[in-house]
N, C-alpha and C positions, 0 to 999 in steps of 0.2 A: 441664338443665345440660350431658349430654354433647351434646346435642343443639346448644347455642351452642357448647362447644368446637370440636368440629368443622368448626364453620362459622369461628369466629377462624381457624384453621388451615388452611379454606381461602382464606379475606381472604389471608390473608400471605404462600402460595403464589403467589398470584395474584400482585400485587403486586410479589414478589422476583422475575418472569419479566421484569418489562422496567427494573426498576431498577436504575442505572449503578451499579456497584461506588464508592465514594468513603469513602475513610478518615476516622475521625473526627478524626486531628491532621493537621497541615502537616510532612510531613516538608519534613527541610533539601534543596535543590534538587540535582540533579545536573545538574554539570559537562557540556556538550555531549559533550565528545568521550567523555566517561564512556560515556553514554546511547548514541552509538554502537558503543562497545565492546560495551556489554552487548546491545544488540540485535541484535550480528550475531556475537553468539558463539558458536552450533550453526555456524555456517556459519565460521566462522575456523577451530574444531577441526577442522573435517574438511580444509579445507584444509591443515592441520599434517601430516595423515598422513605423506603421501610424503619430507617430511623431517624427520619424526620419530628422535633419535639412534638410540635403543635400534634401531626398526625398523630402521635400517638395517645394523647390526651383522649382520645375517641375509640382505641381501639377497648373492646372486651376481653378478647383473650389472645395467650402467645401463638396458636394456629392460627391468628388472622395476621399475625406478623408476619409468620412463614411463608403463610397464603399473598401477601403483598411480594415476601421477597423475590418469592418465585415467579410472581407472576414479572417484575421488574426484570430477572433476569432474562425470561424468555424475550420479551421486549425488545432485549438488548444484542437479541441473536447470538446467545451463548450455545442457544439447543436444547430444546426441550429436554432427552433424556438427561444429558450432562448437570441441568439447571436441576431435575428432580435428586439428581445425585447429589448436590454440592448442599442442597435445599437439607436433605436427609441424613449428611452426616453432621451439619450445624445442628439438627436435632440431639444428634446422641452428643453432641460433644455437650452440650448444656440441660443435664439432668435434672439440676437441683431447681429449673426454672417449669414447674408443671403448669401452673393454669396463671389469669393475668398476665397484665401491661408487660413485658419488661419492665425492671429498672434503668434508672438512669445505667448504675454499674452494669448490667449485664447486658444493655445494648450496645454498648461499648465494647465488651466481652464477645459477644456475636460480631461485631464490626470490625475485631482483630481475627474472629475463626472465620469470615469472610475471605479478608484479607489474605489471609494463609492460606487457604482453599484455592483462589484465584493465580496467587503466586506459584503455586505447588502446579499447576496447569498449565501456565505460560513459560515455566522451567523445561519447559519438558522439550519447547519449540524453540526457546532462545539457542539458535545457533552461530557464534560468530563468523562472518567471511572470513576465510583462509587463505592472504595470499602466498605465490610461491615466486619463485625466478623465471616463471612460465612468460613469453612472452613474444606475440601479445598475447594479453588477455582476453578470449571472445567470450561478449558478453549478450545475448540471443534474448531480447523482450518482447513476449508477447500479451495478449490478453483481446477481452471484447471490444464491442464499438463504446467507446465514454468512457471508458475506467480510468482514463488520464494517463494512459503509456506512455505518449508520442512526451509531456509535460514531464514526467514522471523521469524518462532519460536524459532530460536537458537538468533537471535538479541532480543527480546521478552525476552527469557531466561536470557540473558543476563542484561536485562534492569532491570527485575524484583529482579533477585539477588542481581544486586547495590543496588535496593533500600530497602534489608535487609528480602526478601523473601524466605523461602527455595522452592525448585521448583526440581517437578517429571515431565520428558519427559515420554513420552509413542508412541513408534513410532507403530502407527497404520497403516501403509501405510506396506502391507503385501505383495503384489503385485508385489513388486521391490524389489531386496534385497541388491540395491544398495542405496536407499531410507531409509531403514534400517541402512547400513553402516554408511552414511553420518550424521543420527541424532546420531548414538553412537559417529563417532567422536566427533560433536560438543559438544555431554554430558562429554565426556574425558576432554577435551581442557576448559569447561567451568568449570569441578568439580563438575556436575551431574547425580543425579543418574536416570538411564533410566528403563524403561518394554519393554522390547521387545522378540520375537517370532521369530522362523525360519521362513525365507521367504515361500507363500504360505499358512501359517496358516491364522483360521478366525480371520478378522480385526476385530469382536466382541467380539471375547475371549481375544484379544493382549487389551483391552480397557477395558474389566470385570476385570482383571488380574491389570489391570493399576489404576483404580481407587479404587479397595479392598487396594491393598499398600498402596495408598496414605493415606486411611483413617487409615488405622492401623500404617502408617510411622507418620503421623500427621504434614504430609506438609502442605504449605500456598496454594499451586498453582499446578495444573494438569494439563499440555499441553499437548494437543493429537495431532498427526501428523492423516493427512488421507493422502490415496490415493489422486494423483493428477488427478482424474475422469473427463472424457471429462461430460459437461454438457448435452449432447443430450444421454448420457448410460442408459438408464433407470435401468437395472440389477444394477449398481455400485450405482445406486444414492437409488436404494432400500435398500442396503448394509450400505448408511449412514442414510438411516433412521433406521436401526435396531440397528445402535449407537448408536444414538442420544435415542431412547428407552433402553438399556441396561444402562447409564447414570442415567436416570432417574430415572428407581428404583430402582439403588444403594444410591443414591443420591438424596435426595429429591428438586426439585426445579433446579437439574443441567440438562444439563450444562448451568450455570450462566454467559456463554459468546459462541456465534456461531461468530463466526469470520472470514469473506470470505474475502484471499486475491486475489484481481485486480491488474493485469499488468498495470501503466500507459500509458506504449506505444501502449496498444492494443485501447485507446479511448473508444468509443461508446459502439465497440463489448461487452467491460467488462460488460456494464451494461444488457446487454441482458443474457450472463451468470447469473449473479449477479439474475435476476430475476425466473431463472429457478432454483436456489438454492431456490430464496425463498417461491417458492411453495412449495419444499418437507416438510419446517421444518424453522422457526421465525431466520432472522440473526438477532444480536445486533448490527454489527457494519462490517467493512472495515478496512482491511490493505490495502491501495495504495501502492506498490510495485513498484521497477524502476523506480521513480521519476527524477532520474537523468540523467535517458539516452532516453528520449521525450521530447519532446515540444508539445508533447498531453496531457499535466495534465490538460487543462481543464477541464477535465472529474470528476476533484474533484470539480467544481461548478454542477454537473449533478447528484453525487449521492446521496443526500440529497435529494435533490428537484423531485426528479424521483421513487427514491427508497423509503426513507424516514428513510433512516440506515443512522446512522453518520459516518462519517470517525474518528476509532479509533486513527492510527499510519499509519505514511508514510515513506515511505521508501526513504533515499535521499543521497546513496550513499552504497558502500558495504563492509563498515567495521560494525565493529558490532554495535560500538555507532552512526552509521547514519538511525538508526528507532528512529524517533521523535513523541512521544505523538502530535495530528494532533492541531493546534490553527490557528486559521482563521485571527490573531493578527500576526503570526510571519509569514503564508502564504504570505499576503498582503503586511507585511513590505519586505520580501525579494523580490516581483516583483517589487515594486515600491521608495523603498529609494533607496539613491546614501550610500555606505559604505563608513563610515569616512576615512579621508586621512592621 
């Protein structure tokens, strides 16, 4: 008898490692702009600081306001030099303000040339997805071990089916077969159909195998799960470029989206990944992932302007309808409006 217990207990271990979190009722839906409130609110409080009332009651003069703000923004993994930039031209823009507190007005006045500042930087990245009569659509996700890819393409899946898309999973991520596990469930649970391989087969074949279906199923959409591959692996990143080529000449012109998701909480680090993907093979775009759980998103004014890949979709909470198509419109409004009362 303890001899079964034990073993149920490890069944259910096992098991709870790659199964999506999913509540057993339907909560009531939140409001978009809601959802961006809430996901980018480590990162709204900390930009409160610098004009914070209370705090300011203590400051001496306007360069320890500056000195706060910047220090807030590096924090926030905007990037030191960028942060010195945005720091510097809030200077010039507010001349008439030399020594002392702010005022009430002119904190306010700095809190709008912020604002514009920040907006003028994430304009730069806002790129929308393009669709065409391409079909399918291969859609190629990669990224590190954690960043929530495997999670990332089931919210993706998800998104794409509301808006009236048939969609084939193809879990490429051979490697793990708990990886494996986890995309069949969400294909179960979403009413997808998957390709997938016994664990340890080649990720090449699980992806030849994935994209033949599609074209003979005559889907809209082909998500490929990869390996969550350390970026410094050389062997595994060789492995994605042998995808990325077997794609290709199934499919002419695919895959017509490289998709690398970043952890928001990792900052900087992300982009330094980000950059060693993009030597092996062209990314189109950025999942920002865990939006909700840092106050390091600044890192979404860095990867535009650094990288030069736009940020597709951000991740900003972890149910499924919290992957929001990325707008530099609804970013802005959720750090910096007050929501109606």
């Amino acid at each position: 008898m303890a001899l079964r217990f034990w073993q149920r207990k490890e069944k259910v271990q096992t098991d709870s490692a790659f199964s999506p979190v999913v509540d057993t009722h339907t909560p009531a839906p939140i409001p978009k702009a809601a959802r961006w409130r809430r996901g980018l609110a480590r990162l709204r409080d900390l930009l409160r600081r610098p004009f914070d009332a209370s705090s300011e009651q203590s400051r001496q003069s306007r360069e320890i306001f500056f000195s706060d703000l910047e220090e807030v923004l590096i924090q926030a993994d905007v990037g030191v030099d960028t942060s010195l930039q945005i720091v510097e031209r809030l200077r010039t823009r507010t001349p008439t303000v030399r020594t002392g507190t702010p005022s009430q007005d002119e904190a306010e006045a700095l809190r709008s040339d912020l604002r514009a500042e920040l907006r003028s930087l994430l304009e730069r990245e806002a790129q929308p997805v393009e669709w065409d009569d391409t079909r399918p659509r291969v859609i190629l996700v990669v990224g590190v071990n954690g960043a929530g890819k495997t999670t990332s393409i089931a919210k993706l899946a998800a998104r794409l089916k509301k808006e009236g898309k048939t969609v084939l999973l193809v879990a490429g991520d051979t490697f793990r077969a708990a990886a494996i596990e986890q995309l069949s469930v969400w294909a179960e649970r979403l009413g997808l159909e998957i390709i997938r391989h016994r664990d340890g087969a080649a990720p090449s074949a699980v992806v030849f195998d994935g994209v033949r279906a599609a074209v003979a199923r005559g889907v809209d959409v082909v998500l490929i799960d990869t390996a969550g591959r350390l970026h410094t692996k050389t062997p595994l990143m060789e492995e994605l470029k042998k995808i990325h080529r077997v794609i290709g000449r199934e499919i002419a012109g695919a895959p017509h989206e490289v998709l690398l998701v970043l952890d928001a909480g990792t900052g900087q680090n992300a982009l330094s990944q980000a950059r060693t993907f993009q030597a092996a093979f062209p990314l189109t775009g950025v999942i920002l992932s865990k939006m909700d759980g840092s106050a390091k998103g600044g890192v979404a004014l860095a990867v535009g302007s650094q990288l030069g890949v736009p940020i597709r979709y951000i991740g900003l909470g972890e149910q499924l309808e919290d992957l929001e198509a990325f707008s530099s419109d609804d970013f802005i409004t959720a750090l910096f409006d007050q929501p109606p009362e």
